[in-house]
N, C-alpha and C positions, 0 to 999 in steps of 0.2 A: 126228626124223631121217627122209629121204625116203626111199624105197624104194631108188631108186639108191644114194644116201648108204650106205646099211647095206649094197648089195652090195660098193659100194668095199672097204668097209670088212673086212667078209667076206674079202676076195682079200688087203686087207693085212695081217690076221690072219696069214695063210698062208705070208707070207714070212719068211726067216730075220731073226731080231732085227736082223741089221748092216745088212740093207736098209727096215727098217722106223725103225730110227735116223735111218737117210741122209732115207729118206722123210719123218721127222718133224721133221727138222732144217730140210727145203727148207719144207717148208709154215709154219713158225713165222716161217722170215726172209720168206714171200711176208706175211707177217699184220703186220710190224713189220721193215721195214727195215734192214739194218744200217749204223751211221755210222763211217765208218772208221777215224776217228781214235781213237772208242771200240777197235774191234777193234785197232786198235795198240795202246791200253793192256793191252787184254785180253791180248796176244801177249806183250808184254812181261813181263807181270806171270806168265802161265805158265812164261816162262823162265826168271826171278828163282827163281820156288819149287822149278823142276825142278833149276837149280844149286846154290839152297842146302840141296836133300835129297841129293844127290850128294855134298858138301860136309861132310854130316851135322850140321847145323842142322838140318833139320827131320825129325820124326820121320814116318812111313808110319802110316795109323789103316787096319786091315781094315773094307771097307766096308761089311759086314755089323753091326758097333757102330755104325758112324755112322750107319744106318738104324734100327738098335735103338733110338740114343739121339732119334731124331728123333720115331718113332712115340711112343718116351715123352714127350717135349713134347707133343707135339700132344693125348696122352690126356687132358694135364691139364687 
């Protein structure tokens, strides 16, 4: 990483997480484009789940297990 690189990087340490999200959200679509049609599925398919948890079809997992359970996969 270049010197500049690391100062960037330094300053975006620095920012609250929700600008640092926003930030790394814009740089991954500059790295891989988004196709629209995909992001309509995608949109669709978040409304589907958010109705059928309202609905009470689907159950809420605290995200804190689904990181537990993930680092335990990966252990193995």
């Amino acid at each position: 990483m270049s010197v500049r690189t690391s100062e960037i990087l330094e300053q975006i340490l620095a920012l609250p997480a929700s600008d640092r999200a926003e930030l790394a959200d814009s740089i991954l679509a500059s790295l891989e484009p988004s196709d629209p049609t995909l992001m309509k599925l995608w949109a669709a398919e978040a409304e589907d789940r958010v109705a059928a948890f309202k609905r009470g079809e689907l159950e809420a997992i605290d995200a804190e297990i689904v990181f537990d359970e993930i680092d335990r996969e990966r252990a193995k």
